[in-house]
C-alpha angles and dihedrals in degrees: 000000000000120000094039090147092052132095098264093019091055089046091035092062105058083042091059098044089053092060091053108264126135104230129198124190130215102206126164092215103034084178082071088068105054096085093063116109091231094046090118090060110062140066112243120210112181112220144106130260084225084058121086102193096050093039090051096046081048096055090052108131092354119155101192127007119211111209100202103157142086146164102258119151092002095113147286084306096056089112094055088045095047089040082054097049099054101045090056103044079046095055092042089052093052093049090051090056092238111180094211144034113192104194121185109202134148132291105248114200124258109263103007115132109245090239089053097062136091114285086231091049096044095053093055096051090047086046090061093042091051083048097043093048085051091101087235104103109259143200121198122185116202116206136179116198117357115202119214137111100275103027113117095224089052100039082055090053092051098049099048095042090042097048102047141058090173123043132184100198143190117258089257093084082079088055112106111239123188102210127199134204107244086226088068089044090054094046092049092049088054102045078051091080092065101050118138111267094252093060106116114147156064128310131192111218123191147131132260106263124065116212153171121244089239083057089049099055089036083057098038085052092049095049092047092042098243118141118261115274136244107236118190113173111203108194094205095076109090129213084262094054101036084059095064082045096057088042091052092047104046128010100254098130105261081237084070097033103058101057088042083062098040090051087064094062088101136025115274107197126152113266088190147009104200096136097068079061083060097038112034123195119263112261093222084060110121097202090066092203147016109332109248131224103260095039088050084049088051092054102040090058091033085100088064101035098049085051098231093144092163103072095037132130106279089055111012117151099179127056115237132191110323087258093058120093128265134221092238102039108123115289089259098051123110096033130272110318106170111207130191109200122184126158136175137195101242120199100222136082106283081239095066088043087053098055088053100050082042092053095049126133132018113054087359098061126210104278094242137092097317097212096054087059090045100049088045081060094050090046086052096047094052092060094044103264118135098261122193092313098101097075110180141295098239124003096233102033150061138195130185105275100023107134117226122194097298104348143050137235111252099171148000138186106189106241096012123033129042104171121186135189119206122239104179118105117279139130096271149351123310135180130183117200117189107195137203114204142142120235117215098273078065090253127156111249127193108200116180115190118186106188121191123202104201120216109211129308091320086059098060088041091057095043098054093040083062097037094087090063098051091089091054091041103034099031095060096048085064091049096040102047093052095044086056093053093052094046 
């Protein structure tokens, strides 16, 4: 496997090995793999694709070798480099006697002439004829958009879709697009591995809906609730333009960005299918099909909607389903998610600090400028959300469920968590989590976490008109909690 610290080749791994196959990685920085959940279960092997001698120790005893990298957003060389790669990876494989190649590239569009195309499309398609002529048999599958929480096609979508409501676009949103669910990606890369001997050739991949890129960001609005957009294509920005205009609009690297747009120039649909003829779909799977686009949009946000912020992107420690975020994904994977940590040494038993983060709210209060509390109540009131009014059940415990003056009660974990999930109105979702933990002198630490989920441009503009207070709010908290375990 090369590429397991990328976006397919980090969600590709776990899916191998659970089909039984013992997997090892050729990374450059095995250091970079260590914070995979499945870290523990492969065989690591440091060298470079570029590199012949550790390309070929790396290839020793391999069945089936997965070519995952490329050169995008390294540089004006990027197509030597990747040229370079692949021959070489192609010629190591050959001398190790490897029965397969599985190559993932991107989808080029029917009746385009190659040097008209995009530099970062037409180093993919060189890339799987250089494999393919490798004399090791070869299947490349050729994608457009994948859809999934960490892909950059995809994060590009969401920002863009996320942050405006109104939008004056290139020309390339009229552009057809045919999109595909990284799940059926996944599930195509691993039947791959079992492909007759005499398969040496191209496949389109691709979902079941074709779209333009303005459909995609009108469904993408209307999964994640978001009103529909405003779109306005101006022809005159070019592919280089609209890609600093990507870069100042969401936070993919304008390196990315800029092949991705210039990818879009022309319609990628699939010509064929012939691979779902090769790899057919388990009859124990409950889509029953090709996941749509708007399926694959609903699973790639479900981490947010369904509100389970511990185990997302930024500290996962347990892989979910292949559309959910990984820890290592790129920092502007997964969407914005704005955070306020603050933590204190408290110089009491972490018991006595729990009955105090347990008891908080109602009659308690909330240990923090008590006006501030008392005039976001009154805000809330006034458009029809629940204020401070709730109070709480009991006065000592919780319990999951419980509501407690705006919020309610998500999870607890007697004598550690209390997790609580806002209900009060407001343009997104937003969770505040008050933690009881040792460090590793034994002492007792109090960590407070409030996470805001923005919804759509409303959302950002919310979060950053509030932000100046939170040293007053949620400073205090911190100060005041600890001041009141130690009472």
């Amino acid at each position: 496997m090369t590429g397991a610290s990328g976006y397919i080749g980090g969600r590709l791994v776990p899916e191998l090995l659970a089909a039984g196959y013992e997997v090892r990685c050729l990374a450059r920085t095995p250091a970079k793999l260590r914070d995979f959940p499945w870290a523990g279960q492969v065989e690591t092997v440091r060298g470079d694709v570029t590199d012949p001698e550790s390309t070929r120790r790396a290839m020793e005893g391999v069945d089936v070798a997965y070519y995952l990298v490329h050169a995008l957003g390294t540089g004006k060389g990027f197509e030597r480099t990747d040229r370079e790669a692949a021959r070489n990876f192609g010629e190591q494989a050959n001398r190790a006697g490897v029965g397969r190649i599985v190559y993932l590239g991107g989808l080029t569009p029917a009746g385009v002439a190659e040097h008209e195309l995009s530099p970062h499309l037409r180093s993919r398609a060189e890339v799987g004829r250089i494999l393919m002529d490798s004399g090791v048999p070869t299947a490349a599958l050729r994608a457009a958009v994948i859809i999934g929480s960490g892909s950059a096609s995809f994060e590009m979508l969401r920002y863009l879709t996320e942050r405006l409501p109104l939008m004056v676009t290139p020309s390339w949103v009229r552009t057809r697009i045919q999109p595909v669910a990284v799940r059926d990606v996944l599930r195509l890369l691993v039947g791959c591995a079992r492909l007759p001997e005499d398969v040496n050739r191209t496949f389109d991949v691709g979902g079941p809906d074709v779209l333009t890129y303005r459909d995609m960001m009108q469904r993408y609005a209307r999964v994640a609730g978001l009103p529909r957009r405003l779109i306005l294509p101006l022809p005159v920005l070019t592919p280089g333009l609209s890609s600093h205009w990507v870069g100042l609009i969401t936070p993919v690297p304008a390196s990315i960005a800029r092949p991705l747009a210039e990818s879009l120039r022309h319609e990628v649909v699939c010509a064929e299918h012939d691979i779902e003829q090769y790899v057919p779909r388990a009859a124990q799977d409950q889509d029953g099909g090709p996941i749509g686009f708007e399926r694959a949009v609903e699973l790639a946000l479900r981490r947010v909607q369904e509100a389970d912020v511990t185990t997302r992107w930024s500290n996962a420690s347990v892989p979910g389903t292949p559309s959910d975020p990984l820890p290592t994904d790129p920092a502007w994977a997964g969407g914005s998610l704005y955070t306020d940590l603050r933590e204190a040494v408290v110089d009491a038993t972490p018991e006595r600090l729990w009955r105090v983060i347990e008891g908080i709210g109602g009659e308690n209060g909330w240990y923090s400028f008590p006006l501030a509390w008392a005039v976001r109540g009154w805000m809330d009131r006034l458009v029809g959300g629940v204020g401070l009014r709730r109070g709480r059940r009991d006065a000592a415990r919780l319990r999951v469920g419980d509501s407690l003056d705006f919020w309610r009660v998500e999870e607890i974990e007697p004598g550690k968590l209390l997790r609580l999930r806002a209900e009060m109105r407001v343009p997104g979702l937003a969770w505040l989590e008050l933690a009881v933990e040792r460090d590793e002198r034994g002492r007792t630490v109090y960590r407070q976490r409030a996470v805001f989920h923005p919804h759509g441009l409303a959302g950002h503009a919310y979060w950053w008109s509030v932000a100046p207070f939170h040293g007053v709010v949620f400073g205090g908290m911190v100060r005041n909690i600890a001041a009141a375990a130690t009472a």
